[in-house]
VEXDREN-2710 file (C-alpha; in Angstrom, 1 decimal):
% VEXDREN-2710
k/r/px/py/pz
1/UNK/-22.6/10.2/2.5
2/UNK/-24.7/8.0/0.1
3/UNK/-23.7/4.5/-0.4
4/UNK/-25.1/3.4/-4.0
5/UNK/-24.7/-0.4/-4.9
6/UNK/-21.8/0.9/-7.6
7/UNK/-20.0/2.6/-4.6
8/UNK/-20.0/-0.3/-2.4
9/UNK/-19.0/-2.8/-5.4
10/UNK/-16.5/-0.4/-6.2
11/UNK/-15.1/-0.2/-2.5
12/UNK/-15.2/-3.9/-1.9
13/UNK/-12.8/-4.3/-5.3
14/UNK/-10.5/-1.6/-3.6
15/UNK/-10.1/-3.0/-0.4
16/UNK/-9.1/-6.1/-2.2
17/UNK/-6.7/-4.4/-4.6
18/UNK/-5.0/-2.9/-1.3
19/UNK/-5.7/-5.9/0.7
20/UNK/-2.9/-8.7/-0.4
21/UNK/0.4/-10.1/1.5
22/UNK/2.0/-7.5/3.3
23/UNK/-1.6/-6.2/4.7
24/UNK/-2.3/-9.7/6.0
25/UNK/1.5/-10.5/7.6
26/UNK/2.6/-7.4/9.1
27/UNK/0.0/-6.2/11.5
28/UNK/0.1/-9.7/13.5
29/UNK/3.5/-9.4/13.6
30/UNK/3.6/-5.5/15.1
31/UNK/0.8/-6.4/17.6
32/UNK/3.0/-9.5/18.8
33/UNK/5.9/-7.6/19.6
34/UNK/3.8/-4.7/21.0
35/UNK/2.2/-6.4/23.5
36/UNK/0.1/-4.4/25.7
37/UNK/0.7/-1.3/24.0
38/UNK/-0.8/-2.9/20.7
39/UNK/-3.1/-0.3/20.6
40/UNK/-0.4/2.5/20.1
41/UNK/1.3/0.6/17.3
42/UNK/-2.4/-0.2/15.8
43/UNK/-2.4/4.3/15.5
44/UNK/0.8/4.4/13.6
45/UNK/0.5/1.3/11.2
46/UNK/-3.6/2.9/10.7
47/UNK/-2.2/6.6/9.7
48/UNK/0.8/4.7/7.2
49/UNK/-1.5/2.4/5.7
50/UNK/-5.1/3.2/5.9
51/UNK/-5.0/7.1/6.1
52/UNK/-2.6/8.0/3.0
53/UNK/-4.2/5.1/1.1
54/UNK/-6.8/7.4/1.8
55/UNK/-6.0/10.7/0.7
56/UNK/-4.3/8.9/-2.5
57/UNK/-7.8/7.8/-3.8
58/UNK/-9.3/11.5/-2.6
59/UNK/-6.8/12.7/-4.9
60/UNK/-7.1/10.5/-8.0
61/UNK/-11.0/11.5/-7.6
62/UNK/-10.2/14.9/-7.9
63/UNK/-7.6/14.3/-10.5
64/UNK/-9.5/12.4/-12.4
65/UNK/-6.3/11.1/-14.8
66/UNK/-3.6/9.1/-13.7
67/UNK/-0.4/8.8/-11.9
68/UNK/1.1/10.9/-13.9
69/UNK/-1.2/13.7/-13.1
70/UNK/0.0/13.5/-9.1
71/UNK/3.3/15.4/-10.4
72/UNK/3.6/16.5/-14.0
73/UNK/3.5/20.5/-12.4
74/UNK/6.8/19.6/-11.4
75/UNK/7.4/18.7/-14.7
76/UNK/6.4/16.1/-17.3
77/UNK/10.0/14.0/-17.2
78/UNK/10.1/14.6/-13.8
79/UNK/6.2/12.8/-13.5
80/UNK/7.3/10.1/-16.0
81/UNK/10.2/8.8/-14.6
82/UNK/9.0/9.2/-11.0
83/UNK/5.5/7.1/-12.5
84/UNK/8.2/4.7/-14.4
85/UNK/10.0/4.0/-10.7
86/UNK/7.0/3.3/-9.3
87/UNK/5.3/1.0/-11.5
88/UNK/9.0/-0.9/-11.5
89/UNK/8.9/-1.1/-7.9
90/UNK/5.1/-2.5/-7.8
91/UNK/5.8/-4.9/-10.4
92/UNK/9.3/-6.6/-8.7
93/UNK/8.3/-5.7/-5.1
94/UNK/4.9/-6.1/-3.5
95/UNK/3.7/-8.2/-6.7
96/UNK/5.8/-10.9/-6.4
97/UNK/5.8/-11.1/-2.8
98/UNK/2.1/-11.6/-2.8
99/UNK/3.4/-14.8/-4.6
100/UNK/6.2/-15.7/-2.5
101/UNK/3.6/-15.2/0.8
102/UNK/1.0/-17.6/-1.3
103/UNK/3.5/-20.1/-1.6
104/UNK/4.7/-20.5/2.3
105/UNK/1.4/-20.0/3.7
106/UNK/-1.4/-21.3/1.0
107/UNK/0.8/-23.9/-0.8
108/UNK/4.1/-25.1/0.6
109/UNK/2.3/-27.2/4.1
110/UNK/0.2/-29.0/1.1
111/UNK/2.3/-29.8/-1.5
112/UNK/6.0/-31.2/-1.9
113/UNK/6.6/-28.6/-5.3
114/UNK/8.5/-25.4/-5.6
115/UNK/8.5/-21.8/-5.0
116/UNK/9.4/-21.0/-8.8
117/UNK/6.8/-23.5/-10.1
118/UNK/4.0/-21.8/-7.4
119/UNK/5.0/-18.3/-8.9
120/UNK/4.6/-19.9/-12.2
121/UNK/1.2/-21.2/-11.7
122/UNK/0.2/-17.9/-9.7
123/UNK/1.4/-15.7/-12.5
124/UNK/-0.9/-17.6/-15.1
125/UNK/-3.9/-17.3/-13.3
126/UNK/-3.3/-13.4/-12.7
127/UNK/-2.3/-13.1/-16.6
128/UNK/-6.1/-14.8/-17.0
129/UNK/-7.7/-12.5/-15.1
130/UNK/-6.4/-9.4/-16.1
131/UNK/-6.0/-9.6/-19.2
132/UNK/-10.0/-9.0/-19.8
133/UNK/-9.2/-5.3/-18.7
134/UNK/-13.7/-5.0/-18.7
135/UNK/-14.4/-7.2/-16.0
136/UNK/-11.6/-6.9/-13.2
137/UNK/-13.6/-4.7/-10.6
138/UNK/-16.5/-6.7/-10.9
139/UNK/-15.2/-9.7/-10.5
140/UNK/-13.5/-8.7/-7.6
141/UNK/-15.8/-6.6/-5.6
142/UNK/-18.9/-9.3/-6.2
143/UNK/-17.0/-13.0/-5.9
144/UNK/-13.5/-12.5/-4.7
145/UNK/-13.4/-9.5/-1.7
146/UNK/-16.8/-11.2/0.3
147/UNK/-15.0/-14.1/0.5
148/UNK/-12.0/-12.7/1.8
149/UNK/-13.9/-10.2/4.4
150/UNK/-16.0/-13.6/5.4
151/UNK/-12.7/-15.3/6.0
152/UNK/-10.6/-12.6/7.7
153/UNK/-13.6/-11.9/10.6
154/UNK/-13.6/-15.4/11.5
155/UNK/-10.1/-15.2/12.4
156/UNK/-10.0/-12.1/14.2
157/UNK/-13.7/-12.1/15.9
158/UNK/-12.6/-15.9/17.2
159/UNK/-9.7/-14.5/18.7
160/UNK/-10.9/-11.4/20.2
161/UNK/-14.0/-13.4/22.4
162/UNK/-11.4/-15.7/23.7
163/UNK/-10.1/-15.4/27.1
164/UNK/-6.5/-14.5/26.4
165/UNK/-5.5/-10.7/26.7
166/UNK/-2.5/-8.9/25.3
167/UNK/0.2/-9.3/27.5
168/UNK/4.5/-8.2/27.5
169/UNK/6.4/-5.1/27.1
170/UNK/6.5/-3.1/23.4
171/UNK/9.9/-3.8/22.0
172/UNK/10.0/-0.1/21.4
173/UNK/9.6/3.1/23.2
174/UNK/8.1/4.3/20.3
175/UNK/5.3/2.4/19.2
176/UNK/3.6/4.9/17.5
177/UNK/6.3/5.4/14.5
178/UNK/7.4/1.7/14.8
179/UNK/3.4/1.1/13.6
180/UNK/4.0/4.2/11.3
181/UNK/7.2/2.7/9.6
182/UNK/5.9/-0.8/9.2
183/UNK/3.0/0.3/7.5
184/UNK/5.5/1.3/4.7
185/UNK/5.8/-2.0/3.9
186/UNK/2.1/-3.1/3.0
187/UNK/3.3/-0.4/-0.3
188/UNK/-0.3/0.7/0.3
189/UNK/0.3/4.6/-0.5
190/UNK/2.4/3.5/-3.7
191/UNK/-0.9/0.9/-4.3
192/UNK/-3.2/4.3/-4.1
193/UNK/-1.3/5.4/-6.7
194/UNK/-1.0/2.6/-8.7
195/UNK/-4.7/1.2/-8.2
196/UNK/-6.4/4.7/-7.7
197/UNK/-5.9/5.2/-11.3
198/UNK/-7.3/1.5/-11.9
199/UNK/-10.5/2.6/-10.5
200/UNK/-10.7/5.8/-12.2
201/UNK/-11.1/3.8/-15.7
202/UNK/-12.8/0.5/-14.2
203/UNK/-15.8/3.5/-13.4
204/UNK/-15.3/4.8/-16.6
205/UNK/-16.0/1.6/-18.4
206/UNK/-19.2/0.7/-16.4
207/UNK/-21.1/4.2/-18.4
208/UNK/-20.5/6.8/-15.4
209/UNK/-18.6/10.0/-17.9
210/UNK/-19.7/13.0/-15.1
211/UNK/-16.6/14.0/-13.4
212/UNK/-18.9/14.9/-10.4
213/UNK/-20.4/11.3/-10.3
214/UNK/-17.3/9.5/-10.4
215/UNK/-16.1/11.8/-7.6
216/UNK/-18.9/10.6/-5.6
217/UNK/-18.5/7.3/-6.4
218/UNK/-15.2/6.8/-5.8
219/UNK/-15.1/9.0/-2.4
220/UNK/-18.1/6.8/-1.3
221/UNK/-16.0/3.8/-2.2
222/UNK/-12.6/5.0/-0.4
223/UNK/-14.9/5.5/2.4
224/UNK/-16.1/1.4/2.8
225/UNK/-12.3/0.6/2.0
226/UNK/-10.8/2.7/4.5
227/UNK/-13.6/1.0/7.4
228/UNK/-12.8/-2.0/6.3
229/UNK/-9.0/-1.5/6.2
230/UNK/-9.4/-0.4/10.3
231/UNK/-11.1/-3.0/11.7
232/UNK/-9.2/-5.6/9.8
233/UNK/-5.9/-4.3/10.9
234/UNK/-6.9/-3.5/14.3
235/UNK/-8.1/-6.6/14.7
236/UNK/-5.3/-8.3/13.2
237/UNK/-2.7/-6.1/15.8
238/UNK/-4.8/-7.3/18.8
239/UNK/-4.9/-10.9/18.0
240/UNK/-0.8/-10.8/17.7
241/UNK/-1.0/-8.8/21.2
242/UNK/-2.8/-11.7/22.6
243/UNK/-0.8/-14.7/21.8
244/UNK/2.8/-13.2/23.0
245/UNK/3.6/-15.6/25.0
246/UNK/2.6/-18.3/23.0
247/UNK/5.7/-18.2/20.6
248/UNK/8.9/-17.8/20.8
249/UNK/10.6/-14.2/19.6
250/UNK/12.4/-15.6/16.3
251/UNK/8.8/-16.6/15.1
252/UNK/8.3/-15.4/11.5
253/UNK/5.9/-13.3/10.1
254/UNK/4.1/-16.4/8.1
255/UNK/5.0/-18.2/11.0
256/UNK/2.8/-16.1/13.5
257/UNK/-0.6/-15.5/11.2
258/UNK/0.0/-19.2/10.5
259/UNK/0.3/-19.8/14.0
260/UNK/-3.1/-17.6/14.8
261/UNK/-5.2/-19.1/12.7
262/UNK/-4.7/-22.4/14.1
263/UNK/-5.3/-21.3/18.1
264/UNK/-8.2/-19.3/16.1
265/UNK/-9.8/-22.0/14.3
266/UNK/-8.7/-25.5/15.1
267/UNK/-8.6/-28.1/12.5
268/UNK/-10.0/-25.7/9.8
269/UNK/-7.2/-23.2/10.4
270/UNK/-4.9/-24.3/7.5
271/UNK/-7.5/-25.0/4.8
272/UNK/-9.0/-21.3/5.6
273/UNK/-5.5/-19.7/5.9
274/UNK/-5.0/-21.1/2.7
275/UNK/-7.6/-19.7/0.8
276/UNK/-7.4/-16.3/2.4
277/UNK/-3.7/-15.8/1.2
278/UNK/-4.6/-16.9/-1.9
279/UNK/-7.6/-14.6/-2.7
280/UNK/-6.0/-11.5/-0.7
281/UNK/-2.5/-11.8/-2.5
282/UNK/-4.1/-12.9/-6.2
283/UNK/-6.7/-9.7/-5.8
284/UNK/-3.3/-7.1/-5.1
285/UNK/-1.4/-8.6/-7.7
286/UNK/-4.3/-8.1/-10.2
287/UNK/-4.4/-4.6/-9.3
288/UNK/-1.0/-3.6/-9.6
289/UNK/-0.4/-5.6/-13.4
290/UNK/-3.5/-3.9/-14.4
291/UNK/-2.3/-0.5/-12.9
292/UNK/0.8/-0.5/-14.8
293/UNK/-0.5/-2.0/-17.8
294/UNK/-3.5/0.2/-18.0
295/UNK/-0.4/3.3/-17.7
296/UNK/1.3/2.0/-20.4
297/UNK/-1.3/1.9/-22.4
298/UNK/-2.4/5.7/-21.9
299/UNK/1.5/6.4/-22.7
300/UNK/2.3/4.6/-25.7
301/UNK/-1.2/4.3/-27.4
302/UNK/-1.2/1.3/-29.6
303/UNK/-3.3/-2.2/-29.8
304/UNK/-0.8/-4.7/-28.2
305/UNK/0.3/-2.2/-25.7
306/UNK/-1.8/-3.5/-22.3
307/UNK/-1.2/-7.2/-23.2
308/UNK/2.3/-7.1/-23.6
309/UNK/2.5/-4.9/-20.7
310/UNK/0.8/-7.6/-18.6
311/UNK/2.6/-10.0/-19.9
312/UNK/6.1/-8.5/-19.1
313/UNK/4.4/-8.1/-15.6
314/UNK/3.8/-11.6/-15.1
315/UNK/7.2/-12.8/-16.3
316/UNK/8.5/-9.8/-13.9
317/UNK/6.2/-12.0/-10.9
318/UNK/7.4/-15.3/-11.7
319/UNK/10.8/-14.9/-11.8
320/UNK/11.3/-12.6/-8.4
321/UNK/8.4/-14.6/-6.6
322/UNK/10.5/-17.5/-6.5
323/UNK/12.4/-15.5/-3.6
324/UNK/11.2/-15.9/0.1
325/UNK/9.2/-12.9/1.8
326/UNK/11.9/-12.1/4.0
327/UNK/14.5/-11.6/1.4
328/UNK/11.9/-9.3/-1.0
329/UNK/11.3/-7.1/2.7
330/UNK/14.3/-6.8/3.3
331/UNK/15.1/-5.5/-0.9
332/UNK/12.5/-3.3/-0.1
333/UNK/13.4/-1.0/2.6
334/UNK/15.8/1.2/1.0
335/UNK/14.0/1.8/-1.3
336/UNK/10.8/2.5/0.5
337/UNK/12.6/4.9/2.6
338/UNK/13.5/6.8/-0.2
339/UNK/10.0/6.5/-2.4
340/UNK/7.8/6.7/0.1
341/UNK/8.9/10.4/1.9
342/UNK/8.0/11.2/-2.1
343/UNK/5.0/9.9/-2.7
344/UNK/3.2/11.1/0.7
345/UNK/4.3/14.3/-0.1
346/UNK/2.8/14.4/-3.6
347/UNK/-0.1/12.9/-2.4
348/UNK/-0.9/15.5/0.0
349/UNK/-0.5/18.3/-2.1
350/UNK/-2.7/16.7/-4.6
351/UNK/-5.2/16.8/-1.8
352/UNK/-5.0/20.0/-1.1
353/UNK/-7.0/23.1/-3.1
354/UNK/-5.2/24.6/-6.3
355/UNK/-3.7/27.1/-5.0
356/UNK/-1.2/25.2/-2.4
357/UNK/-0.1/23.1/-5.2
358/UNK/1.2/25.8/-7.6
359/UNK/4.2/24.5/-9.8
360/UNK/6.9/26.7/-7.5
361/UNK/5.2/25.3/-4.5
362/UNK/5.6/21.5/-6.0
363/UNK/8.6/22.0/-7.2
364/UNK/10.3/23.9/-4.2
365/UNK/8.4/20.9/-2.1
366/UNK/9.7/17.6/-3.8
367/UNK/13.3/18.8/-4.5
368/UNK/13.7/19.9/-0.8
369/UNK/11.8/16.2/-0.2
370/UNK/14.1/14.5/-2.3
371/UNK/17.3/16.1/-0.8
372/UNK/16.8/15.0/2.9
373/UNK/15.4/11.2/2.1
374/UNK/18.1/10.2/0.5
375/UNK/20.3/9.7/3.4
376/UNK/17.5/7.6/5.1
377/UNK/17.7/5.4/2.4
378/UNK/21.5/5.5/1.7
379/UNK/22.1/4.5/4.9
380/UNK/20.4/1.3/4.2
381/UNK/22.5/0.5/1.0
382/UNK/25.9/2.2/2.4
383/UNK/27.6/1.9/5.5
384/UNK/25.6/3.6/8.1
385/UNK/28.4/5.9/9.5
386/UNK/29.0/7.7/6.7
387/UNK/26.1/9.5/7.0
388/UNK/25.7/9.5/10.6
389/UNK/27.1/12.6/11.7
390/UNK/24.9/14.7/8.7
391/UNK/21.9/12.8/9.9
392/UNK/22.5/14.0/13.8
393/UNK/22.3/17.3/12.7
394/UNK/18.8/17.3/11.2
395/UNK/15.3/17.0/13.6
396/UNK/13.6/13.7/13.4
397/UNK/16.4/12.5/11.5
398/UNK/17.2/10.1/14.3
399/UNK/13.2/8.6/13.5
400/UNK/13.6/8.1/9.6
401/UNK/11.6/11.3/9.4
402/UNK/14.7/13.8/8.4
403/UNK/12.5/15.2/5.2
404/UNK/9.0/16.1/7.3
405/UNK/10.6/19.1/8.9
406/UNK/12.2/21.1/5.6
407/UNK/9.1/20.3/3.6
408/UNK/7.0/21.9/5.9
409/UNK/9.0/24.7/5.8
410/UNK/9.6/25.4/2.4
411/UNK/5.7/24.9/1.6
412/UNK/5.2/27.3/3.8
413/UNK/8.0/29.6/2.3
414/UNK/6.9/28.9/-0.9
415/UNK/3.0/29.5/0.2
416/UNK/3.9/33.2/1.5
417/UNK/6.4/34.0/-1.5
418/UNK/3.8/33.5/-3.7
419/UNK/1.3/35.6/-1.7
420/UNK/3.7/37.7/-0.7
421/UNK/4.7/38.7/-4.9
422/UNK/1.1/38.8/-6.0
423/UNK/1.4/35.8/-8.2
424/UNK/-1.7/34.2/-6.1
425/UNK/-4.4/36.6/-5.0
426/UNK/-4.6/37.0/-1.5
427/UNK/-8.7/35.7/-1.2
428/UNK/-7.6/32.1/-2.9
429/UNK/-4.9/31.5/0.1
430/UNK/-7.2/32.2/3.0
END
C-alpha cells in the first residue's frame, strides 16, 4: 500500500483524534495488574481498541457519508436516535474526561486552582480550535500529533531498555477479555464513528472529490494509525508490567502513568507528562466537538448550526469535566456495556460486502443485539441478582459477551433465509 504525504498527514491527525485520556491511562494500568502475562492482556485491549477502531474507518471509507449511514437500513429513526445517543455520550463522557485527566495529571501538581476553572480554560481553547472547521486535520497531523508520538516514545523506549522485567501474577484468569473489556473504555470504536466521519469531510475540504481516492487515502491513513496505536499501547502495557512491584495495589490510574514517567525520565518526567496529557486529551476532544458539530450540521442545514453546536459541546465539557476520572469511568460502564455490543456489531456489518448487510439481515441482527446487551448493562444500574439467574442461562453471558452468540446466529439465519427465498442470488453470497 502507498503512503502519499496526504495519507500520512491524514493518519497522524487520526491517531491523535483517537489518541486522548483514556488511551494514555488505561493500558499502564492493565499491564500493572497483569504482570507477567502483560502480553495476553496487551491481545485483548489491541483487538477492543486498535482493531474495531479499525474496521470503523474501513467502513466510513466505504461509506463515504456519516454516522448515520452505519444504520439507516435498519431504519432512518432507528439511525438518528442511535447517532443522537452517541454523539450525547461523546460529548458528556470521553470529552470531558480528557479534561478531568488534563487537570490531575498536566495541571493540578503545578498550580493551586480548580478542576471547574481547568475545564473552563480547556474548553476555550478547544472552542478556538474547532471552530475554524478548515484547518483541524492539518493542524493536528503537522504540529500537534509529532509532538505527542515524540513524547510518548521517550517514555516507553526508556522504560523498555531498563533492567527491570515484568514480574507478579495477572489478577485474572482471563487476561485476554479483561484487556478486551478495558479497551471499552478508551470509547475508541464509538471515536471511529464519531471521528471517521470527521475525516471523510476534512479530505473533502483539502480538493480530493473521487470516491476511489478518498478510499485510498483514508485506508492508507487507518493503516499508520492503527501501527501507531500498537506499539504505543503495547508499549504502554509492558512498562506497567515492569514496575509491579514498585507501587502499591490501590495506586490510581493517573497515579501509575504519573508514577512511570518519573522512574522513566527523572526530573523531566512531570514537565513532559504534562504536556503529553495535554496535547493527547486537547487533540480527542477536538475530534469528537467537531464530529458532532459537523453531524449536526449535515442534519439541520442552516448557517449557525456547527457554531452553536460547538458551543453547546463546550459548555457540555466544562461543566461535566469538573468531575474526577474515576467518577466519569465509573458513569461510563453501563452504558458502554450496553452501546458498545451495538456499535461493533454495526460496524462489522458495514465492513462486510452488500449482500451480508441487507436490511432483514441488519435489522434481524441489531434487534437480536439489542435484546441480550441489555442485561449486561442493567445489571450495572439495577441490582445484580435480578438478572442473574436469566444471565446463567445464556453462553458467555458469565464474560459480558451474552449478545456475541445469538447475533451470530441470527446473521447466519438471516444469511440463508435470504438465500434460501431467492431474494439474494445465490453467486452474490458465495
Amino acid at each position: 500500500m502507498k503512503f502519499t504525504k496526504e495519507s500520512l498527514i491524514v493518519g497522524f491527525a487520526l491517531f491523535a483524534l483517537f489518541f486522548g485520556a483514556g488511551n494514555l491511562i488505561l493500558p499502564p494500568f492493565l499491564g500493572f495488574f497483569a504482570g507477567t502475562q502483560w502480553y495476553l492482556v496487551a491481545i485483548g485491549f489491541v483487538i477492543s481498541a486498535v482493531g474495531l477502531p479499525l474496521l470503523g474507518i474501513f467502513a466510513h471509507a466505504r461509506l463515504q457519508g456519516s454516522i448515520f449511514n452505519f444504520s439507516d437500513k435498519v431504519s432512518p429513526l432507528f439511525s438518528l436516535i442511535y447517532c443522537l445517543l452517541i454523539y450525547l455520550i461523546s460529548v458528556t463522557l470521553p470529552a470531558p474526561r480528557t479534561a478531568a485527566v488534563t487537570h490531575e495529571i498536566a495541571v493540578q501538581p503545578f498550580f493551586d486552582i480548580s478542576a471547574l476553572t481547568t475545564s473552563i480554560l480547556y474548553f476555550s481553547l478547544v472552542f478556538l480550535f474547532v471552530i475554524k472547521r478548515s484547518t483541524v486535520i492539518n493542524n493536528i497531523g503537522k504540529y500537534l500529533t509529532p509532538a505527542i508520538l515524540l513524547l510518548l516514545l521517550a517514555i516507553i523506549i526508556t522504560g523498555i531498555f531498563s533492567e527491570n522485567k515484568p514480574t507478579g501474577n495477572s489478577i485474572t484468569t482471563l487476561p485476554v477479555l479483561y484487556g478486551f473489556f478495558e479497551g471499552y473504555q478508551t470509547f475508541d470504536a464509538i471515536a471511529a464513528m464519531v471521528v471517521g466521519g470527521v475525516i471523510i469531510i476534512s479530505v473533502k475540504l483539502k480538493g480530493f472529490s473521487s470516491p476511489p481516492e478518498i478510499r485510498k487515502i483514508i485506508f492508507s491513513a487507518a493503516i499508520v494509525t492503527a501501527l501507531g496505536l500498537l506499539i504505543v499501547y503495547g508499549g504502554l502495557i509492558y512498562n506497567g508490567a515492569i514496575v509491579s512491584s514498585e507501587f502499591l495495589p490501590s495506586v490510581t490510574r493517573t497515579q501509575l502513568l504519573s508514577g512511570i514517567s518519573l522512574l522513566n525520565l527523572g526530573s523531566l518526567a512531570q514537565t513532559a507528562l504534562a504536556v503529553l496529557l495535554a496535547l493527547a486529551c486537547f487533540t480527542t476532544a477536538v475530534g469528537i466537538i467537531t464530529g458532532t458539530a459537523d453531524f449536526m450540521a449535515e442534519r439541520i442545514k442552516r448557517p449557525y448550526t456547527y457554531p452553536i453546536t460547538v458551543l453547546l459541546g463546550c459548555l457540555a465539557g466544562i461543566g461535566l469535566g469538573a468531575l474526577t476520572v474515576n467518577t466519569i469511568i465509573e458513569i461510563a460502564l453501563p452504558v458502554l456495556m450496553l452501546i458498545y455490543p451495538l456499535t461493533i456489531i454495526l460496524i462489522v456489518l458495514n465492513v462486510l460486502p452488500e449482500t451480508f448487510r441487507s436490511t432483514l439481515i441488519m435489522r434481524a441482527v441489531v434487534i437480536v443485539t439489542i435484546i441480550f446487551s441489555l442485561p449486561d448493562a442493567l445489571q450495572y444500574v439495577l441490582a445484580p441478582q435480578l438478572f442473574k439467574d436469566l444471565l446463567d442461562h445464556i453462553p458467555l453471558a458469565t464474560y459480558g459477551l451474552a449478545w456475541v452468540l445469538p447475533a451470530l446466529a441470527t446473521f447466519v439465519f438471516a444469511v440463508f433465509y435470504e438465500r434460501l427465498s431467492g431474494t439474494v442470488p445465490s453467486a452474490n453470497i458465495l
